[in-house]
N, C-alpha and C positions, 0 to 999 in steps of 0.2 A: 823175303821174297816180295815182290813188286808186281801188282798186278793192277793191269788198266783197262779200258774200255778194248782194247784191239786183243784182251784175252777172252773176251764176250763173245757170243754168235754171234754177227751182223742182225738177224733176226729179231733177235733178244734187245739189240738198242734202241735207245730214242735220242732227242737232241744233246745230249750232256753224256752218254753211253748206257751201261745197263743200268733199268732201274734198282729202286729202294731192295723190292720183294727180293731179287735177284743176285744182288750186291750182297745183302745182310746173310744169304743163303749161304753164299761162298763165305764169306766170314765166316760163318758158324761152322763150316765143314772143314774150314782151313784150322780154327782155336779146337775143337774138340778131335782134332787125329794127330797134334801137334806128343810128340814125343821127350822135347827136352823141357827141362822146369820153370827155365824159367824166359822169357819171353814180352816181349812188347809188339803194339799194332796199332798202325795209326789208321783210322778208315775215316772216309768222307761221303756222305752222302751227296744225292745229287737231285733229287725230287722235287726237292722243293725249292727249286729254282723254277728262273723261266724258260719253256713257254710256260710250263704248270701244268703238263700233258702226263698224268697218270694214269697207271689202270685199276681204279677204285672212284668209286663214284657215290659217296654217301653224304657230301653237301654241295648245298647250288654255288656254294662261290669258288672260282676253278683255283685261287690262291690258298683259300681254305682247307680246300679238299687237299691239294697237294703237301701242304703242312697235317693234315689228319692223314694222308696217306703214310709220310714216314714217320709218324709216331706210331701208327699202327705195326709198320716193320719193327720198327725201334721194339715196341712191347713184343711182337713175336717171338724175338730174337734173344729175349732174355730172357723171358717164362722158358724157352727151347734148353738157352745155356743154365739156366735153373737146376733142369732135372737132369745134369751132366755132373759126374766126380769131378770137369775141372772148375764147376764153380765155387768148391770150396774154397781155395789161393785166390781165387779171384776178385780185381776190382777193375770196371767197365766204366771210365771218365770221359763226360757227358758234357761239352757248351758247343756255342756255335764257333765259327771261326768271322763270323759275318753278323750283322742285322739285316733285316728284310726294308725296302723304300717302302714297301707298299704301307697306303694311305699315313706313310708320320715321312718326315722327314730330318733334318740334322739339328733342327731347333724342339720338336717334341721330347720331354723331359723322360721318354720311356725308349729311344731308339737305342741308346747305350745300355741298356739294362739286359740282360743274358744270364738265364741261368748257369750254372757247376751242378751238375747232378754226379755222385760216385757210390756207384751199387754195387752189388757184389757178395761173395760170400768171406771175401775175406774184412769187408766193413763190419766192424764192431758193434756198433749199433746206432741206428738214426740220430744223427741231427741236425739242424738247420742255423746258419748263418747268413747274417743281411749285413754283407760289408761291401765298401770298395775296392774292389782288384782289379787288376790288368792280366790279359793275357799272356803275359810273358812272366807270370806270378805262377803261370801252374807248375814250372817245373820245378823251383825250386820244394814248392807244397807239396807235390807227387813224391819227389825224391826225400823228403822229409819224412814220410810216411814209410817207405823203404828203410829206410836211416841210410840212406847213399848219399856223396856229398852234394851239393850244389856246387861247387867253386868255378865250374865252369860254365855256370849260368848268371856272371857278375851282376844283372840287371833284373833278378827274380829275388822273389822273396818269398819267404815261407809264408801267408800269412794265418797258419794257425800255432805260429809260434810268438809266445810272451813277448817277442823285439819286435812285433809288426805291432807298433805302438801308433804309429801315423798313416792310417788306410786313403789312398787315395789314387787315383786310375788314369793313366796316361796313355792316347790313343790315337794314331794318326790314319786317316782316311785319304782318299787321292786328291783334294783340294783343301787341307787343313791338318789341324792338330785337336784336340781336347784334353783337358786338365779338369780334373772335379776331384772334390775331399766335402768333409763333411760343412766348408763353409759355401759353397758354391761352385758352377758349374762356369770355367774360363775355354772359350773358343776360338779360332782363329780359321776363316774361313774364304 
């Protein structure tokens, strides 16, 4: 099922449609009444974008705050799904789809850098990975995890399998491309 801002109250929006608080609510109420087993969900937030008009107000910078706004949904929303039977099966994968301009731009060595967070009750147990990947790397790694095939995701790679011997992130933006591995960082701009 497919739901957008025009299934919100007018009320309830802002520039971009319903907020974080709002958004993550219906999420949670759509995953925990869900009846068959098994299931996928792509959600996007929207807060922390511009204007940067939230409703939470706990630091002076209004970019700040909107990025501490949806991590604060973010943590609600899974301490919530926590104490739920379906977060046992469960894993909740976490990056952006985006970087923020604000104050770095395409040459700062941290604007490509983006977490992968994958929580859950069906994760085995913590750990932490510092490689390079590309986004079009999660499905084949997600479906790996499942053991479902990739084959029709020719341009993804597992990379937590022995054959991702050569890590390295390819990424195009509306005025260029980006290539980086572990020798350096190649742009075209």
């Amino acid at each position: 099922a497919s739901i957008s801002n025009m299934d919100v109250p007018e009320e309830e929006r802002d520039a971009w449609g319903a907020n974080d608080s709002i958004s993550f609510q219906r999420l949670y109420d759509i995953i925990t009444t869900r009846k068959d087993s098994a299931w996928y969900f792509g959600f996007q937030t929207i807060s922390s974008h511009e204007p940067w008009t939230v409703p939470y107000h706990k630091l002076e910078n209004e970019v700040y705050n909107a990025f501490a706004y949806t991590e604060h949904c973010l943590g609600v929303f899974l301490d919530s799904l926590s104490r739920t039977p379906v977060w046992e099966n469960l894993v909740v994968v976490i990056f952006a789809d985006h970087g923020s301009m604000y104050q770095l731009d395409y040459q700062h060595p941290m604007f490509f850098r983006m977490p992968l967070l994958m929580v859950g009750g069906a994760v085995k147990e913590p750990k932490t990975y510092n490689m390079f990947v590309s986004q079009s790397d999660m499905a084949a790694t997600l479906l790996a995890q499942m053991r479902i095939s990739n084959k029709d995701y020719p341009w993804s790679r597992n990379v937590l399998s022995r054959k991702y011997t050569y890590p390295f992130v390819y990424t195009t933006y509306p005025s260029g491309m980006l290539y980086a591995d572990r020798t350096g960082v190649t742009m075209m701009d």
